[in-house]
MIMAR-407185 format. One line per 3 residues: number of its first residue (from 0); for each residue z, x, y of N, C-alpha, C, O. Coordinates in steps of 0.05 Angstrom, whole numbers, padded with zeros to 5 digits. Layout:
// MIMAR-407185
NUM> Z,X,Y,Z,X,Y,Z,X,Y,Z,X,Y  ...
This chain:
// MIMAR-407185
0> 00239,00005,-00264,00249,-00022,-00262,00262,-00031,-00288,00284,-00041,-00289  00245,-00024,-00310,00266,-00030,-00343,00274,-00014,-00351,00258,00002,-00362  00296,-00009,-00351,00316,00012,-00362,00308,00019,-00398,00323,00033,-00411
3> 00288,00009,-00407,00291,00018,-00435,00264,00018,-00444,00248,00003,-00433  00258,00033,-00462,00225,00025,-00470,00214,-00006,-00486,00191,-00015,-00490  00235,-00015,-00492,00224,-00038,-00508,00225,-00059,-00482,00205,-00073,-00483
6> 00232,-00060,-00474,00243,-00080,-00443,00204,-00073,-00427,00186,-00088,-00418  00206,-00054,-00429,00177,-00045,-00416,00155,-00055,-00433,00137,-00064,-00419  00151,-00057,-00459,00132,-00061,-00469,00137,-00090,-00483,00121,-00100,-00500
9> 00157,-00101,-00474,00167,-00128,-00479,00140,-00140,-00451,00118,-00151,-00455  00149,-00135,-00435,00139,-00143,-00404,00105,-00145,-00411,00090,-00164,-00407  00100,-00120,-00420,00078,-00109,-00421,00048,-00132,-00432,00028,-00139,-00420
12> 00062,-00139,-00463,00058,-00152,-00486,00057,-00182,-00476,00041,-00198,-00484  00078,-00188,-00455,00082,-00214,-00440,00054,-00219,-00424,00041,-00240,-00422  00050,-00193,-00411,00025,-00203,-00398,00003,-00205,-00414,-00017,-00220,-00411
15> 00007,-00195,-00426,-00025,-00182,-00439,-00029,-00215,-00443,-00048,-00226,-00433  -00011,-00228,-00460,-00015,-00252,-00468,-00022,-00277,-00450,-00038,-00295,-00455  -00007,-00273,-00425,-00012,-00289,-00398,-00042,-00284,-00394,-00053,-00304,-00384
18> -00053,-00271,-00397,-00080,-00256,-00387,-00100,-00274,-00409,-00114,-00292,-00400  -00100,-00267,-00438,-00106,-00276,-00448,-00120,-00308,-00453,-00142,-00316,-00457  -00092,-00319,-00448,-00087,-00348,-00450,-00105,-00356,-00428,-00126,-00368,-00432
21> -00095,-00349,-00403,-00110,-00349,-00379,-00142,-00349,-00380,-00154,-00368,-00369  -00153,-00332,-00392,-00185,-00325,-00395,-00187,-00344,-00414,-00210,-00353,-00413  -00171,-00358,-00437,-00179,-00378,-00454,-00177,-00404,-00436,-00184,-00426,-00444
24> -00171,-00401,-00423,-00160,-00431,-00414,-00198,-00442,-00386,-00214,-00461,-00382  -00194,-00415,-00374,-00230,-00406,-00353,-00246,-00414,-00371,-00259,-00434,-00365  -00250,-00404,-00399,-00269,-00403,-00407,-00274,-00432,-00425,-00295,-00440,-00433
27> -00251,-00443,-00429,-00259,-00471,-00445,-00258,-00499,-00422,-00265,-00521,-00429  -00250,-00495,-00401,-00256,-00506,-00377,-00288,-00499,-00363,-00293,-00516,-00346  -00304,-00486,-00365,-00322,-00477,-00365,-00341,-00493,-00389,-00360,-00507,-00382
30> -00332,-00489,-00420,-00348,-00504,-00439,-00342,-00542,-00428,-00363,-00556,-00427  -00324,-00550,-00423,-00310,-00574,-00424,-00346,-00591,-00406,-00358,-00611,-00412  -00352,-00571,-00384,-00366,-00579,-00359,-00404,-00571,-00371,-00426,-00575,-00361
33> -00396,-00563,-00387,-00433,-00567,-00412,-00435,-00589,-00429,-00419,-00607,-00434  -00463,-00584,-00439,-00470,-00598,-00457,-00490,-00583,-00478,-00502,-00564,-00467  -00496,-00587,-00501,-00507,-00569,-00520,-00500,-00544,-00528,-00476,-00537,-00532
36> -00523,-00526,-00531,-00516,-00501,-00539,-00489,-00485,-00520,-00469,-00472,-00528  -00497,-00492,-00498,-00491,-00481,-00478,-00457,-00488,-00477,-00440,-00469,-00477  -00450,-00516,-00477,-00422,-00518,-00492,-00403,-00503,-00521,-00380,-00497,-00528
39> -00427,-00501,-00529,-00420,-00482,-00560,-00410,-00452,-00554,-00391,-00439,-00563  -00438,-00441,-00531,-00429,-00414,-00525,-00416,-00410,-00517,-00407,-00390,-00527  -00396,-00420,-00488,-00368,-00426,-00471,-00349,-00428,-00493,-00330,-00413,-00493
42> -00353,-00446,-00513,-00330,-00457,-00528,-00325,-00425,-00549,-00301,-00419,-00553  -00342,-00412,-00559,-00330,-00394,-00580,-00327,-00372,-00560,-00318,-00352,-00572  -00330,-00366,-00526,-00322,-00340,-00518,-00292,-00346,-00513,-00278,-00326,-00511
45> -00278,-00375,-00509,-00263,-00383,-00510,-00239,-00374,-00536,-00217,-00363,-00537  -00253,-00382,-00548,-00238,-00374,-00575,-00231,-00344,-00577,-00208,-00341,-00586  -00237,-00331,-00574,-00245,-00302,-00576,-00213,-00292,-00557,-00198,-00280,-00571
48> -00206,-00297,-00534,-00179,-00287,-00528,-00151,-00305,-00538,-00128,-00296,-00540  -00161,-00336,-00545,-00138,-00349,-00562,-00133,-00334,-00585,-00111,-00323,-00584  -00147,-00329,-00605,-00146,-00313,-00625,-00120,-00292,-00623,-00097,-00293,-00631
51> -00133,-00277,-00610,-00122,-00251,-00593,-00101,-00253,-00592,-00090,-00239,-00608  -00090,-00263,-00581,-00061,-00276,-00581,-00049,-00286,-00586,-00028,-00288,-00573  -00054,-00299,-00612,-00026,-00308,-00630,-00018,-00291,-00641,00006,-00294,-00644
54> -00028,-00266,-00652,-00007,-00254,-00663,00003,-00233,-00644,00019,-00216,-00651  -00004,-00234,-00629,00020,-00223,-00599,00039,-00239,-00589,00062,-00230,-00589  00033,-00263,-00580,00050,-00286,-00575,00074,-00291,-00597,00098,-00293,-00593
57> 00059,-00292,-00625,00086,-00296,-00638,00110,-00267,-00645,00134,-00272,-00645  00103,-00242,-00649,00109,-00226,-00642,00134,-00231,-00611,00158,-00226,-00610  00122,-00239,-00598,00151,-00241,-00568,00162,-00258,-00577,00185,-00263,-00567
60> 00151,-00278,-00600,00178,-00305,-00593,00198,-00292,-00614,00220,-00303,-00619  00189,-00268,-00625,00212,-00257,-00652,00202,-00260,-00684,00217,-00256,-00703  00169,-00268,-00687,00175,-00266,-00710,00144,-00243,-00713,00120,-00247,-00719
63> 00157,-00222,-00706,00142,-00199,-00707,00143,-00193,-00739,00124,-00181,-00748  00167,-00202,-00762,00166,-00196,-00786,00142,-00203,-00792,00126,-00185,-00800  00132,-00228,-00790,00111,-00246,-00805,00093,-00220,-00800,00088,-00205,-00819
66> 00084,-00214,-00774,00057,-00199,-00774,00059,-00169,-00788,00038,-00157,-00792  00087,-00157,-00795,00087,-00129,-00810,00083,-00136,-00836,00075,-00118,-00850  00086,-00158,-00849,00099,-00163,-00882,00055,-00175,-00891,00040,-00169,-00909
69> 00053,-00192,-00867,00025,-00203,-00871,00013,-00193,-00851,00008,-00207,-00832  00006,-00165,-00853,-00016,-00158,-00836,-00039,-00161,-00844,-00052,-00150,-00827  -00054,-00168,-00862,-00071,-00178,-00870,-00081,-00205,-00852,-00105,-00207,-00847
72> -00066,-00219,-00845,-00073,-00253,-00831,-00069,-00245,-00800,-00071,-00264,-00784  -00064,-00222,-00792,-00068,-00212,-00767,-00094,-00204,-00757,-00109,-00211,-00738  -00097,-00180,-00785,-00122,-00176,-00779,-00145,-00195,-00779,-00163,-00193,-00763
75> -00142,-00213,-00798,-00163,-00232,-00794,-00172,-00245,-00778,-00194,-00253,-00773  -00141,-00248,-00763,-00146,-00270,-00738,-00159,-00251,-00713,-00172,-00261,-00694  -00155,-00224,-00716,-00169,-00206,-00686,-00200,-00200,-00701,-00221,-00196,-00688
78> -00199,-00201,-00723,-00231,-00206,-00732,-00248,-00227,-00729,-00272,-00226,-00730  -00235,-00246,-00724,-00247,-00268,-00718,-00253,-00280,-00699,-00269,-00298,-00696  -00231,-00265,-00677,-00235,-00263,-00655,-00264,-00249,-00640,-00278,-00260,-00623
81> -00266,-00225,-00651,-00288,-00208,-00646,-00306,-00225,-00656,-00325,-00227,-00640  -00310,-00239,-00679,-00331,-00249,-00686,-00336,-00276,-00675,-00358,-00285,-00675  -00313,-00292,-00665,-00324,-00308,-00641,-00350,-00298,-00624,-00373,-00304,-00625
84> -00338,-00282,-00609,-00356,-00265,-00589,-00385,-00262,-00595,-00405,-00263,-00581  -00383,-00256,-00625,-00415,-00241,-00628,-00435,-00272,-00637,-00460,-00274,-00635  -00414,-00295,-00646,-00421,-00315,-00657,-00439,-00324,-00633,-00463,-00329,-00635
87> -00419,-00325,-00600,-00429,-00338,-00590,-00462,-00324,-00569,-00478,-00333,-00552  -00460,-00302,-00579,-00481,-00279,-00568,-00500,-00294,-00578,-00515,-00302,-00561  -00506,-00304,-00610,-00520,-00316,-00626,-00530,-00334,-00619,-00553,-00336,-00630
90> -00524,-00354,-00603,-00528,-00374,-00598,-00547,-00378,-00578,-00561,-00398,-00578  -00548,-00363,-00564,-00558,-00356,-00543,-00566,-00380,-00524,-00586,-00393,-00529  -00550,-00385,-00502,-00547,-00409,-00492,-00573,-00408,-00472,-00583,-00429,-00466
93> -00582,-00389,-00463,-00598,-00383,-00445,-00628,-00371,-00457,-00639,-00350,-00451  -00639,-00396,-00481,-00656,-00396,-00499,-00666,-00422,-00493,-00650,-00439,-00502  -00683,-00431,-00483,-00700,-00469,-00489,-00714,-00470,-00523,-00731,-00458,-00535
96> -00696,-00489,-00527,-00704,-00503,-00565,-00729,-00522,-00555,-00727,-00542,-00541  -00749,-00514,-00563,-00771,-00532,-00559,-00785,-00539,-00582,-00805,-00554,-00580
């Protein structure tokens, strides 16, 4: 269907981000409908695919320089991403504080 490899992994990169955004969007609609811990834990699994995707997202809009010159603030942001996740493991929403 795309005549070229960048056209293919243009597409590719497009979704990945659709997907992303998507599972951010489930998952903080999900926190929106809690209260307490349990809001906290929805809210950082949330975080965890926004992350993810900014520096893919900005990458398609063209400024793929930023993320070669400062890969450093890339990495941080998919680190932090991951550490959303484990943050919200932490929390453990499905714990009674008594």
């Amino acid at each position: 269907i795309w005549p070229t490899a960048e056209g293919r992994a243009r597409w590719s990169e497009s979704w990945q981000v659709v997907a992303a955004l998507g599972a951010a969007a489930a998952l903080l609609a999900a926190a929106s409908r809690r209260t307490g811990r349990t809001r906290l834990f929805w809210g950082l699994l949330a975080l965890g695919p926004f992350l993810w995707a900014l520096p893919v997202m900005s990458g398609l809009m063209g400024a793929a320089a930023i993320w070669q010159e400062q890969h450093v603030a890339a990495e941080i942001l998919l680190g932090t991403a991951t550490l959303s996740w484990a943050g919200a493991l932490l929390v453990r929403a499905d714990r009674i504080i008594e």
